[in-house]
C-alpha positions as CSV (number, residue, x, y, z in Angstrom):
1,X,-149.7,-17.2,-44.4
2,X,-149.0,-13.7,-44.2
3,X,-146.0,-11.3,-43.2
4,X,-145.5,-8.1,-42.3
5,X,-142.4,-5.1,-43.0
6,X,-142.2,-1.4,-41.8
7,X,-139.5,0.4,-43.2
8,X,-138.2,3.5,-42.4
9,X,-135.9,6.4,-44.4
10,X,-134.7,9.8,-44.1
11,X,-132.5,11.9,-46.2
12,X,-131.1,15.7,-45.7
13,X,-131.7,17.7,-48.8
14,X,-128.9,18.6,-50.9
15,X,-128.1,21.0,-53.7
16,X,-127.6,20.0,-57.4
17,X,-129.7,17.3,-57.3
18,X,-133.5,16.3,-58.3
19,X,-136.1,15.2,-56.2
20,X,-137.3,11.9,-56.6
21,X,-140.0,10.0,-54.6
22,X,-141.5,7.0,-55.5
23,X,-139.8,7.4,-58.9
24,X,-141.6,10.3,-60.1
25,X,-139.6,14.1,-59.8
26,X,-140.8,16.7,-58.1
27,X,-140.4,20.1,-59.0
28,X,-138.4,21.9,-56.3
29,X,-134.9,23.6,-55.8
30,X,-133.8,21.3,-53.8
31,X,-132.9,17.1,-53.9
32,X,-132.1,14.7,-51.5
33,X,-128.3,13.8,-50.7
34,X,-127.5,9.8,-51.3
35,X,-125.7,7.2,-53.1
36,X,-128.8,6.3,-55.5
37,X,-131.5,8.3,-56.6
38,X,-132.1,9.1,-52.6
39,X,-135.9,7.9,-53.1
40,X,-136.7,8.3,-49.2
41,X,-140.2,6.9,-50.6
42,X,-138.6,3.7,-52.4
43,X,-135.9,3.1,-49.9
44,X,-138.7,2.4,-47.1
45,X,-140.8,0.6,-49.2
46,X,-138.0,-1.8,-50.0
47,X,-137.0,-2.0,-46.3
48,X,-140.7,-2.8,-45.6
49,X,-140.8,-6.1,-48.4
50,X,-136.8,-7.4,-47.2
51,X,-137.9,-7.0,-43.4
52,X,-141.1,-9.2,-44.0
53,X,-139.4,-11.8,-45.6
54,X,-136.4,-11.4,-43.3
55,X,-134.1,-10.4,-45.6
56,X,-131.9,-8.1,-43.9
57,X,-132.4,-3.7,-45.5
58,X,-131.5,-2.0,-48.5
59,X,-128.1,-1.8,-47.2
60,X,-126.9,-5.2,-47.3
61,X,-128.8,-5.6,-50.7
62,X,-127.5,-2.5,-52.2
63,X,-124.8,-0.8,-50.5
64,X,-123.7,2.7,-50.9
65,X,-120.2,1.6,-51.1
66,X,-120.7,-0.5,-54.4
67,X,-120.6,2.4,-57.3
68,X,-123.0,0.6,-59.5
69,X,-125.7,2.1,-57.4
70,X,-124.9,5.4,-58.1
71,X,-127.1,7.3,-59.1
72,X,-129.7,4.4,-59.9
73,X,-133.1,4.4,-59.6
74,X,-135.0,2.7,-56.7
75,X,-137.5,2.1,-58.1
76,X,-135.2,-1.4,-58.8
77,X,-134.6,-1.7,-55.5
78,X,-138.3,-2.4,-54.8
79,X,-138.5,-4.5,-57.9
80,X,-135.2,-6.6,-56.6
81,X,-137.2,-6.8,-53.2
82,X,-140.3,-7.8,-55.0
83,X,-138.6,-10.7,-57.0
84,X,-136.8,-11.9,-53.8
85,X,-140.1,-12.2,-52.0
86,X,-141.5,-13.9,-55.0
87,X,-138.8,-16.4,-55.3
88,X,-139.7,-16.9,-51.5
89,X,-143.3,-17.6,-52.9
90,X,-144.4,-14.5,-51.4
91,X,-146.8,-11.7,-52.9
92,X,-147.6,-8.1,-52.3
93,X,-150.8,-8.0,-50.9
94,X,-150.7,-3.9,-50.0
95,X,-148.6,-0.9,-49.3
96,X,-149.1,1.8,-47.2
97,X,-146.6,4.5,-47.0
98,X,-146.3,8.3,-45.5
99,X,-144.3,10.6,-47.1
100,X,-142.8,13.1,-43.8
101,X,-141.8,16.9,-45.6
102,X,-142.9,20.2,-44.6
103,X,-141.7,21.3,-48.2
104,X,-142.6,21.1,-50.6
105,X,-146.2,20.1,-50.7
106,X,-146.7,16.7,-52.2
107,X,-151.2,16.5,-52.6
108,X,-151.1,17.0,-56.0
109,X,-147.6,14.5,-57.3
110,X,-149.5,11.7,-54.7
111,X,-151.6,10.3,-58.2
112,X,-148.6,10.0,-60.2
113,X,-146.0,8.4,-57.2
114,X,-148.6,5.9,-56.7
115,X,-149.0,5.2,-60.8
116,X,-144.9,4.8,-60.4
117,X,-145.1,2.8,-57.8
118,X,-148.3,0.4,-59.1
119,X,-146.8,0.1,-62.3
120,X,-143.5,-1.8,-60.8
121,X,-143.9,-5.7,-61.4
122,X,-146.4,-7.5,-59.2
123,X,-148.1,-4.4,-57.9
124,X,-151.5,-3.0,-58.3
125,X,-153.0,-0.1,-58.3
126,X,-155.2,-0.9,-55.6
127,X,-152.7,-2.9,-53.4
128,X,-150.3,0.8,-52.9
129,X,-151.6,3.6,-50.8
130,X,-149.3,6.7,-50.7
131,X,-149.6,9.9,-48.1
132,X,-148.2,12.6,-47.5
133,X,-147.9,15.0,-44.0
134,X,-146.3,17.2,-42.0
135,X,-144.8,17.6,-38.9
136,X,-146.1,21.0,-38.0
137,X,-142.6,22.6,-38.4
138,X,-141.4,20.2,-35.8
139,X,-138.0,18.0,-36.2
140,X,-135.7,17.8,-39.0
141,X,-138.6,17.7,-41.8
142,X,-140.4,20.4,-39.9
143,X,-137.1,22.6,-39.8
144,X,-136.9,21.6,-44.1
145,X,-133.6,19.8,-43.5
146,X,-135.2,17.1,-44.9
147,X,-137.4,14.0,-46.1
148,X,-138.5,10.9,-44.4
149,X,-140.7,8.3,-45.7
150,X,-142.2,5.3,-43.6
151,X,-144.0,2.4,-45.2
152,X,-145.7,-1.1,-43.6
153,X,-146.0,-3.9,-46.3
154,X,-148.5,-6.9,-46.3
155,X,-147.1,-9.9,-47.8
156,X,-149.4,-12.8,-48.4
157,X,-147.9,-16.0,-49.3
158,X,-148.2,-17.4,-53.0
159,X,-150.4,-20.7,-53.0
160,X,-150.5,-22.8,-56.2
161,X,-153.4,-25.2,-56.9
């Protein structure tokens, strides 16, 4: 049996802050605004693994209003997500995610997001595919407003012989 997730974020850049995606910080003047971390990357991903197993969004798991999130990494998020799929007897089977920015230009960070991401519990290097694109100066990320991420999760369920 198998199940599928898209998720879906977007954050506005902010001053002060660093830029995170997928865990890993990117070197650029800017961050984006948000409760946690404001990992666009890990906030989809996690949407993508609670939608397949039909566990609500990182919202009801995590809300912004609860201050122990502050500031945290999301990178726990996803491993939260992955546990609860687990306990469902679930297991990542593959991730594929897009990274939506016109700045700053993500090719070369792409090798260590995905090591972040692969290294999380339960996930392979070869089960997480990361991208990156533009939007021809189109939209909100075109304009460099902001960052959106979009990811689609496989899930396949765990059977034990």
């Amino acid at each position: 049996m198998f199940r599928v997730g898209i998720g879906f974020d977007a954050h506005r850049f902010s001053e002060g802050r660093k830029l995170i995606l997928g865990g890993v910080e990117i070197p650029f003047e800017l961050g984006l605004k948000g409760h946690s971390d404001a990992d666009v990357l890990s906030h989809a991903i996690c949407d993508a693994i609670l939608g397949a197993i039909g566990e609500g969004d990182i919202g009801a798991h995590f809300p912004d209003s609860d201050p122990k999130y502050k500031g945290m990494s999301s990178l726990l998020f996803i491993s939260e997500a992955v546990s609860l799929a687990r306990k469902m007897n679930y297991l990542v089977a593959n991730i594929d995610s897009v990274v939506i920015c016109q700045k700053p230009r993500l090719t070369k960070h792409i090798p260590d997001i995905k090591n972040s991401l692969s290294g999380l519990d339960g996930l392979t290097h070869s089960s997480v595919s990361v991208k990156a694109t533009t939007t021809d100066e189109m939209g909100f990320t075109g304009r460099s407003e902001g960052i959106a991420a979009k990811a689609v999760v496989l899930l396949k369920e765990n059977k034990r012989y």
